[in-house]
C-alpha positions in Angstrom: 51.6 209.1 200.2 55.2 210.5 199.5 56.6 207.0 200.9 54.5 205.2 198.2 55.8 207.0 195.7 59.3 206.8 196.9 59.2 203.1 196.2 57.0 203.1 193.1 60.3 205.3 191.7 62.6 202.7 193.2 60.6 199.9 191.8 60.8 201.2 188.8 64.4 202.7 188.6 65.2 198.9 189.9 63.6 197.5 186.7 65.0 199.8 184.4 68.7 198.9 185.9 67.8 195.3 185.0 66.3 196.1 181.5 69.5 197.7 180.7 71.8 194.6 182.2 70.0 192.4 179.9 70.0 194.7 177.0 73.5 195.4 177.3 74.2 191.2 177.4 71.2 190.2 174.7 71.7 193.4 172.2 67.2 194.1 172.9 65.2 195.2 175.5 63.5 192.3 176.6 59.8 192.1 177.4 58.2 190.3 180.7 57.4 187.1 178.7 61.2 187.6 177.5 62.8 187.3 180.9 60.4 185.2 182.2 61.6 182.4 179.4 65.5 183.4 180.1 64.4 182.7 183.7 63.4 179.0 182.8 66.1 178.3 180.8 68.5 179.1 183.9 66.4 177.2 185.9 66.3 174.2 183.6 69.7 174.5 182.1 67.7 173.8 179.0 69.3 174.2 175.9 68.4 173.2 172.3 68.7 174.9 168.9 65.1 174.7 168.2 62.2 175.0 170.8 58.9 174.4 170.3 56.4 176.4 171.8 54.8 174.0 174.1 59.1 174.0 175.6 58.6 177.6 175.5 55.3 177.6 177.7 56.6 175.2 179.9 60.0 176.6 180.4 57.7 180.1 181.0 56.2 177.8 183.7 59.1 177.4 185.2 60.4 180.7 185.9 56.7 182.3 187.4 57.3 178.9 189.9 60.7 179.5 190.8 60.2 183.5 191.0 57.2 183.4 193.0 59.1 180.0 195.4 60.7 183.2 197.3 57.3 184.5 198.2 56.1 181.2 199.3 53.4 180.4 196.3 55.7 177.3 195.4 57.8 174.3 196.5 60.3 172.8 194.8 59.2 169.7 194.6 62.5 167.7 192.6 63.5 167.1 189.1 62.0 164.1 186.7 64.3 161.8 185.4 65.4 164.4 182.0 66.3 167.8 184.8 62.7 169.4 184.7 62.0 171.2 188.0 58.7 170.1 188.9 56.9 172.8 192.2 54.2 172.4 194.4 51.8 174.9 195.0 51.3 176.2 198.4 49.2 178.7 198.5 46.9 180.4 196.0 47.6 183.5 193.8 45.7 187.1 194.5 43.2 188.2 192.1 44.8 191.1 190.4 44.0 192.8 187.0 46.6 192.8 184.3 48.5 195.6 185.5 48.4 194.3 188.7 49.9 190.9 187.7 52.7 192.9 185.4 53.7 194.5 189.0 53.6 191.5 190.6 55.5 189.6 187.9 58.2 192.7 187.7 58.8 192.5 191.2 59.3 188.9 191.7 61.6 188.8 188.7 63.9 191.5 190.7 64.0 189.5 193.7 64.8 186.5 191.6 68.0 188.6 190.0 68.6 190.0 193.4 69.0 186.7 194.8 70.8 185.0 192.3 73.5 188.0 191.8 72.9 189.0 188.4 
C-alpha cells in the first residue's frame, strides 16, 4: 500500500505545482472547469471579448477531447471551415463517481501540460 500512497502524494504535489504556475500567470487559483476552458482556448486559439456560454461549453468540450486524445478516448478528427477541432470517439469512458472523474480529469490535464511544456 506504501507505493499507492507514494503516487497519490506525487499526484497531488504534481497538481499543486500546476495550480501555482497558473496562479502565478492568471493572479487566482483556478478550478477544474477553469483550466479545462483555458485548455480549449489553447486548443482553439479562440479568442473574443465576450463569450457566450454555449462557446464556453463547447470550448470546455474541447479540452476533455484533446486531454483525454493522449489516453486514446479521442481522435482528432480535423478542423471545420472557422478552426474548431472536431474528435472522434474511440473508445467509451469508465463509470466513475464524481470524485473519481475529478481524478481522472486532474490527471489528464497534467499529462496535457506535461506534453505541451507548460
Amino acid at each position: 500500500m506504501a507505493g499507492m500512497a507514494a503516487i497519490k502524494d506525487d499526484f497531488q504535489s504534481r497538481w499543486w505545482d500546476l495550480e501555482k504556475k497558473l496562479m502565478d500567470r492568471f493572479g487566482k487559483k483556478p478550478d477544474v472547469e477553469s483550466i479545462l476552458f483555458l485548455i480549449g482556448l489553447q486548443e482553439t486559439g479562440f479568442l473574443v471579448e465576450k463569450i457566450s456560454k454555449e462557446q464556453k461549453q463547447d470550448l470546455m468540450h474541447v479540452a476533455i477531447c484533446s486531454i483525454l486524445a493522449a489516453s486514446g478516448y479521442y481522435l482528432l478528427e480535423g478542423q471545420d471551415e472557422e478552426g474548431w477541432p472536431h474528435f472522434k470517439q474511440l473508445k467509451g469512458l469508465p463509470t466513475m463517481d464524481l470524485m473519481e472523474q475529478e481524478g481522472f480529469l486532474k490527471d489528464h490535464i497534467l499529462l496535457y501540460f506535461e506534453n505541451n511544456s507548460f
